[in-house]
N, C-alpha and C positions, 0 to 999 in steps of 0.2 A: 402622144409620144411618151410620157412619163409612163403610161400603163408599161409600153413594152419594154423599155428599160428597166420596169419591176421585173418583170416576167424574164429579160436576159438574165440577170441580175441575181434570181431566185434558180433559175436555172446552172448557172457560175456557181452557186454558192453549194447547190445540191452537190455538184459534183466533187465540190470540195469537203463533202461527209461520207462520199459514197467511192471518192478516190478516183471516179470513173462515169460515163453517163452508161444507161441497159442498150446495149443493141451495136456501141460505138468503140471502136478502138480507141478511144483517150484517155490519159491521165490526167492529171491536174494543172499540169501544166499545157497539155493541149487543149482542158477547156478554158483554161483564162484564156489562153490566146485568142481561140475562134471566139470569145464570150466580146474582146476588146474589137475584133473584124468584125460583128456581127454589126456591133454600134456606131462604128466608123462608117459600117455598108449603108445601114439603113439612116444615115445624117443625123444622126443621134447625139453622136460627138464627129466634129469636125479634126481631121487630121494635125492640125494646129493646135487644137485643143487637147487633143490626146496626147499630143508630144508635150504640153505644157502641163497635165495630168503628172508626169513620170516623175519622182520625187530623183534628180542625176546624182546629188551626192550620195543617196542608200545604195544604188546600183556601182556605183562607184566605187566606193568603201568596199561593197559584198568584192565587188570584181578584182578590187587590190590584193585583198586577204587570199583570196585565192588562189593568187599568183605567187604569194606568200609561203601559201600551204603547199601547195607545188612544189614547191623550193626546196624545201624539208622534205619532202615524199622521195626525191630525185636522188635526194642528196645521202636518203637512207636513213634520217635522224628519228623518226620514228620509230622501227626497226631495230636499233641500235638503245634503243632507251627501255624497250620490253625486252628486250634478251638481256642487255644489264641487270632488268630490274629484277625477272624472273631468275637470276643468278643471284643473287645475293641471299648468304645462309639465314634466311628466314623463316621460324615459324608459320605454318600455313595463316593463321589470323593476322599474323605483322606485314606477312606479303601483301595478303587483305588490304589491310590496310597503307602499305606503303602505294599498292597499284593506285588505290581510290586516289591516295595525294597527288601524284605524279600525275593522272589521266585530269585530275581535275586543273591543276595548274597549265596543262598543254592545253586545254579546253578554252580555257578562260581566252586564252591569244589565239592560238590558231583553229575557232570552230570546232564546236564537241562532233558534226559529221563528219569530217573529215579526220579527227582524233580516233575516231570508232573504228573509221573503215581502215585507217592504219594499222591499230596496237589488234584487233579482235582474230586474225588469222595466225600473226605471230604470237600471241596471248598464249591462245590451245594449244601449240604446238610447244611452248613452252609448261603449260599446264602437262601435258602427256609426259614429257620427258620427266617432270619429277614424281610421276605416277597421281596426280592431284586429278579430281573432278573439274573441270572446265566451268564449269554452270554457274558455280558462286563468284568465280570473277569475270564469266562473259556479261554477269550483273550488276555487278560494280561498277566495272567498265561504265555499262548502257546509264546507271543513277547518277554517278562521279560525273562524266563525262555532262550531264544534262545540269546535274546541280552546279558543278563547274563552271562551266558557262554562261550562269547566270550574272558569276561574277564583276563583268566586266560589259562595255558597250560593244565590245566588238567580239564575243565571245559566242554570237550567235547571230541568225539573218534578223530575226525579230528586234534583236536588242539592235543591231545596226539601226533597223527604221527608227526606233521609238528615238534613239539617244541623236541621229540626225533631221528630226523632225521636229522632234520639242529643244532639240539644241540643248542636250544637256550636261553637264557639266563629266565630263571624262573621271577626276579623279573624286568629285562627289559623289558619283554614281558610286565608285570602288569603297569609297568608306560606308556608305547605308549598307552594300549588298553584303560585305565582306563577311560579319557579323553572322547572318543568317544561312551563309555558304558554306560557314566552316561547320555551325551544329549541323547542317545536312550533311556533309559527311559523314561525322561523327554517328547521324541516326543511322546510314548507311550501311558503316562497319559492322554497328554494335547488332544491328538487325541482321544482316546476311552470315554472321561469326554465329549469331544467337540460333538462326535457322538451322544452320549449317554444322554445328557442337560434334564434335564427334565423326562424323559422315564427311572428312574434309576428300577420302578416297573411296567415293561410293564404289559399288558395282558398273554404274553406267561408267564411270572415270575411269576403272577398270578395264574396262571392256575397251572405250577407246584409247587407254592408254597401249594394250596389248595390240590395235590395229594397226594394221601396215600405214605408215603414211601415204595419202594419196598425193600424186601431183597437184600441185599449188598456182592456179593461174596466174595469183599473186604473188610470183615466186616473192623473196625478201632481196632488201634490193642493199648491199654493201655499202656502209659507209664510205663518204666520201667527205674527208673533214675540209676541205675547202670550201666547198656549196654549201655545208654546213652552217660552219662559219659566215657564211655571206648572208644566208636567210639568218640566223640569230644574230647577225649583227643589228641589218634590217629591222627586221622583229625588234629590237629593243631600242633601237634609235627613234622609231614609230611610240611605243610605250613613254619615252622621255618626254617627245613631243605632243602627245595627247596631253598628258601631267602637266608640263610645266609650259607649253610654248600655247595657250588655249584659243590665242590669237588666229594662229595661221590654220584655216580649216581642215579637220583631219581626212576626208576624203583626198585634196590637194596632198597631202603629208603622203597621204598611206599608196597615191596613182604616183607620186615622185618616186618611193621606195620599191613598189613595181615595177618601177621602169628599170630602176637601179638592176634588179634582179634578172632581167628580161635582158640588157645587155650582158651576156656572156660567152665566152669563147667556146664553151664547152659542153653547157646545156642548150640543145637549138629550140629556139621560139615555141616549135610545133609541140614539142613535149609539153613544154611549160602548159600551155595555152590549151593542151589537149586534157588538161588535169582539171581546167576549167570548168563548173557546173552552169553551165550555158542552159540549160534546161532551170533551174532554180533563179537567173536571171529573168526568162521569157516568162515564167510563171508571175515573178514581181512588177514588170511593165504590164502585163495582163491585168490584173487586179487592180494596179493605182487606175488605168482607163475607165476599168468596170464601176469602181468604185467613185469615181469623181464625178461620173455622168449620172447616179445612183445619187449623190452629194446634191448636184444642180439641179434634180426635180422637187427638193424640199421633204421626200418623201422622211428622209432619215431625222430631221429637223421635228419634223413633226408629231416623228415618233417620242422622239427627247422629250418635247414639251407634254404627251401624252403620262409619260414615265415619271418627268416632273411634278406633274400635277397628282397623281395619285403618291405622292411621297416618296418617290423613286430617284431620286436625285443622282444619274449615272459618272456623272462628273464629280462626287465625291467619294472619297476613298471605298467605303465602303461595301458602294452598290457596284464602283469599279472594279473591285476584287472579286465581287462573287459575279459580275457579268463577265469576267476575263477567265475565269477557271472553268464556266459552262462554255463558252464559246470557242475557248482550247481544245475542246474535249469533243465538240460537234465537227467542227471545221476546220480545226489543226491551227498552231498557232502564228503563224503568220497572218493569213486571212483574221483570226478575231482580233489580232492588234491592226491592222489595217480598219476595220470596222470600229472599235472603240478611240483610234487618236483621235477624231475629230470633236470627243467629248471630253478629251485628257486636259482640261484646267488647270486642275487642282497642283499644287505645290509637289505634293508626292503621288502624282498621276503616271508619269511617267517610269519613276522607280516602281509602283505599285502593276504596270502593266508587262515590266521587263521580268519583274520575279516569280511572279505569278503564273504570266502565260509561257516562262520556262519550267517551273517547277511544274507543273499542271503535269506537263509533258511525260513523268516517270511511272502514270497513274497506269495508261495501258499501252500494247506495243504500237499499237498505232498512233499515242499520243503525240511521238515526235520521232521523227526520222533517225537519230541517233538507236533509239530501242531496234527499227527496224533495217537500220544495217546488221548489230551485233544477231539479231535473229538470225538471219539472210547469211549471214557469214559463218554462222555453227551450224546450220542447215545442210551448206554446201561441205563443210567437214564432218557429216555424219552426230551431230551434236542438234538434238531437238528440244527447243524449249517454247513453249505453248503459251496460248494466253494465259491460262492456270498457273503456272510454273512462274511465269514473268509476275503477274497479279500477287503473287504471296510478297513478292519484295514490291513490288512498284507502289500498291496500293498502299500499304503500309508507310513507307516514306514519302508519298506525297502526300497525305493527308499528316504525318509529323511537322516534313518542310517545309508546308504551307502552313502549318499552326505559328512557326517557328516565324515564318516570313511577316504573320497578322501582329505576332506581338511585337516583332521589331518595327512594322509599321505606324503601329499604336503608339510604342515608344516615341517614337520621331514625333508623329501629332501632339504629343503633350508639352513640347514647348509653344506651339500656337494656341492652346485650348489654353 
């Protein structure tokens, strides 16, 4: 039985490098799924056990936020903060730079994906109107937004599992990562301004600047400062309660403030709920099944000890770091932090797998879903930017932010060494 649960298992994981299996209509989320039926079908994992597999407060938390982001999306406050922003008499490098703050700090709380998929069609349309090239801030966007959210435990789905699994400390997590998030900006700006010197109105920016605007499926959606106000309320009453109440669990916190949101006279349930990424759910019940049945054949245990033995001690900072940044990069980061918590001991295990396998993320577009909305979304507006194009900034800034992330790591270890 262990063989085939390798072989499900290898199969699940393939799919999660290749996005897809040859010959099959699936994505990654269709193959966690059929990878977790497969193992239930063949008595591999018992329905009991796969239910007791599902880690409920990750799903939970992700499922709150959501409803969260929802809230904000309905309410137009997205929308409303890139047309501000894109207003304000700035220097094309200050806008740079004021977008990168502003996308990073929405990041941090409400999810750099769903940050992306909001500001990136209002963005352009706002880039065209002042005759600017789109390119250097649908990129900032895609880094800000990724670096952003490394910020905080609920700033992305990986950081949700890591900081609900190792239980970790909400506002300690904010003061390690804080430090490391701001000079990634910082390399951010100074790299995309430095690319960018001169050329802030290319010809491509031109060009789309001079085309007709196409119909918008995503038209933009009016402020609505009530609903507004109700999700930032929420939003920040959840923030206080992470901080200071550490007591009362934050998934319970964050499904009460949900609910809050969810009673309303004016938005009905269906909207909310349809804003839902129910697909990025079924994909995380997938993998905790595949994974935990993976767990109980000792197979992964064994590996450890193998890795041990030859001087590879993956439970220490430092084999944990460069196994999180390969594994980001094969398998996208959810799946490699799924695969390395069960080796997360160490003290700074858990902040070392949150910054890492975010930061990882801005290397290529496929590294994390944030780069491949902002792609997807200037695609559909006539705006083409390539792995080439993405690769001159991405690369660049993640191998800065993760230098950046190793010496704040190292700093931390020097009061235990």
């Amino acid at each position: 039985m262990s063989t085939i649960i390798f072989v499900v298992f290898c199969i699940v994981y393939l799919g999660m490098i290749l996005g897809g299996l040859p010959f099959l209509q699936l994505d990654r989320t269709g193959i966690a799924l059929l990878g977790a039926i497969a193992l239930i079908g063949i008595g591999a994992v018992s329905p009991d056990e796969a239910a007791k597999s599902i880690h409920l407060p990750t799903l939970i938390l992700l499922f709150s936020f959501m409803v969260v982001s929802a809230q904000m999306r309905l309410g137009g406050f997205y929308d409303w903060v890139t047309r501000r922003l894109a207003a304000l008499p700035l220097s094309p490098p200050l806008l740079l730079a004021a977008l990168s703050l502003v996308v990073a700090a929405l990041s941090a709380v409400f999810s750099n994906d769903i940050v992306c998929l909001a500001v990136a069609p209002v963005l352009i349309d706002a880039c065209r109107a002042r005759r600017l090239d789109p390119v250097p801030y649908l990129l900032a966007l895609a880094c800000a937004a990724n670096v952003g959210s490394a910020a905080t435990l609920i700033g992305n789905q990986q950081n949700m599992l890591i900081g609900e699994t190792l239980k970790l400390s909400f506002g300690g997590y904010f003061a390690q990562a804080l430090l490391p998030v701001l000079l990634g900006l910082l390399v951010i700006w100074g790299l995309i301004a430095w690319q960018t010197r001169g050329r802030w109105t290319s010809a491509e920016g031109a060009a789309a600047g001079a085309a007709a605007p196409e119909r918008r499926e995503d038209a933009e959606a009016p402020l609505d400062r009530w609903q507004t106000a109700k999700g930032l309320s929420v939003a920040a009453v959840l923030l206080a309660v992470f901080l200071f109440l550490p007591a009362w669990p934050r998934d319970v916190a964050a499904l009460t403030g949900a609910g809050l949101l969810l009673t309303s006279r004016k938005l009905h349930s269906s909207k909310m709920l349809g804003l839902v990424d129910w697909e990025l759910l079924i994909l995380f019940i997938g993998l905790f099944v595949v994974n935990h049945a993976l767990q109980q054949t000792g197979i992964v245990a064994a590996i450890v000890a193998d890795f041990a033995a030859a001087g590879v001690n993956l439970g220490q900072p430092v084999p944990l770091f460069a196994a999180t940044l390969v594994l980001s990069n094969i398998v996208s980061n959810v799946p490699a932090v799924m695969l390395l918590l069960p080796v997360a001991a160490h003290a700074l295990a858990g902040p070392t797998l949150a910054l890492v396998s975010t930061l990882a993320g801005n290397l290529l577009i496929v590294g994390s879903i944030a780069n491949i909305i902002v792609v997807n979304v200037a695609a559909r507006r006539g705006i083409r930017i390539d792995w080439r194009r993405h690769a001159r900034v991405g690369v660049p800034v993640t191998l800065a932010t993760l230098a950046i992330c190793a010496a704040s790591l190292w700093w931390h270890l020097l009061p235990a060494a």
